[in-house]
N, C-alpha and C positions, 0 to 999 in steps of 0.2 A: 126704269126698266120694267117690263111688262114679262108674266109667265104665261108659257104655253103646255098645251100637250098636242104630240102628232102620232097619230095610230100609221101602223101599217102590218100588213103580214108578214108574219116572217120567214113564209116562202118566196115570197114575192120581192123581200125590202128587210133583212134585218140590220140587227143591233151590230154586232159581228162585220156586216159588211158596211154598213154605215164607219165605223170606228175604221175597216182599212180604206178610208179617203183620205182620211190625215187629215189635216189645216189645209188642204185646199176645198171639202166640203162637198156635197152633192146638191141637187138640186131637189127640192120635195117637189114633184111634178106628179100630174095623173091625177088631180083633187077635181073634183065634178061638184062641188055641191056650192050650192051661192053664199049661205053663213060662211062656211070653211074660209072661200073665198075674201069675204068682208076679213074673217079674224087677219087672214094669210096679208092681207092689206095695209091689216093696222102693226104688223111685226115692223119692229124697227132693229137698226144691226147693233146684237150686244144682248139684247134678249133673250132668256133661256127657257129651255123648251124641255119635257118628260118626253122618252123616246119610248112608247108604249106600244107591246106587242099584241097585236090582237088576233083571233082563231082563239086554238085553245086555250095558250097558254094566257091573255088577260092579263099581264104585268108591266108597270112601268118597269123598265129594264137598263135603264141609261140618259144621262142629259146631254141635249144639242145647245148649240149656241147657233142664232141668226147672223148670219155672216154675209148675205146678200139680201137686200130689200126685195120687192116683191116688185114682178117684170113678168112679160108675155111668157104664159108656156108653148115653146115650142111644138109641143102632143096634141096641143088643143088644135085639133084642122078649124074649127070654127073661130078661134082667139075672143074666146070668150075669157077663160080663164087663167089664172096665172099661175107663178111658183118663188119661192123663197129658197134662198142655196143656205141647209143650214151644217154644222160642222160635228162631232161627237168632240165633249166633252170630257165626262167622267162616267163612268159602271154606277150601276146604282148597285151598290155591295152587298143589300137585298133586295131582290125583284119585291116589288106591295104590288100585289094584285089587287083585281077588281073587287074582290068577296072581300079583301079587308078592307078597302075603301068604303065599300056600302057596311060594312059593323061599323064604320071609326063615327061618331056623332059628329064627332069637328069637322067630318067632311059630307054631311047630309044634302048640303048646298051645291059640291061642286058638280060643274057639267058632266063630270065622267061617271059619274050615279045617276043623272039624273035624264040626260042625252047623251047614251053612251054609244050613241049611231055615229054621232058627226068624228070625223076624221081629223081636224084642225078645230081645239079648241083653248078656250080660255083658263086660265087658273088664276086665282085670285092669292095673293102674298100667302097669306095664312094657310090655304090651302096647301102652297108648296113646300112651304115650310112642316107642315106635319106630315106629309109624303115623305118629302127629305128626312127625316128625325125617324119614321117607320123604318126605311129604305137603309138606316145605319151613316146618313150623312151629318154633318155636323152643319 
């Protein structure tokens, strides 16, 4: 199993409205960029994912689970890129923002300190794992 994190706004895209799809899931579509793209590619179903709100608030806010593999986005007029249907999981019982991420040292490494542009990225075990443990998950 591989971890992820997916940004989106949350006027645009929340946590709130993510969670009322239930187990049938949404589609993360509207991704433009070609990294996002490759990560969006390598997601296999079963995968879990930081649903991170970005604009003001900057916090990981809830976990998805990849529930459909990666396939044409329909938004894309050019079908250039794709999308991944992922599902809510569980609240993250305490939102970890971006500013405790950049103090925590155990996580000086991860993508979202470091390129906290990209929309679809990587987390590395250790990483999730001390998100999780900030975040009040066991």
């Amino acid at each position: 199993m591989k971890y992820w994190l997916l940004k989106s706004e949350p006027e645009t895209w929340s946590w709130e409205m993510q969670k009322k799809k239930g187990a049938k899931g949404e589609p993360w579509s509207g991704v433009r960029n070609h990294t996002a793209k490759q990560n969006m590619m390598a997601m296999k179903k079963g995968d879990l994912g930081f649903f991170y709100h970005s604009g003001d608030e900057k916090a990981v806010v809830g976990i998805v689970e990849v529930s459909g593999e990666y396939r044409p986005d329909p938004t894309d007029e050019k079908s250039i890129f794709g999308l991944v249907i992922v599902k809510a999981v569980k609240d993250m019982p305490r939102p970890v923002t971006l500013a405790e991420c950049k103090a925590n040292p155990k996580l000086a490494e991860m993508s979202l300190v470091n390129s906290f542009r990209l929309s679809v990225q990587p987390v590395r075990e250790a990483e999730w794992k001390e998100i999780c443990r900030m975040g009040g998950l066991k």
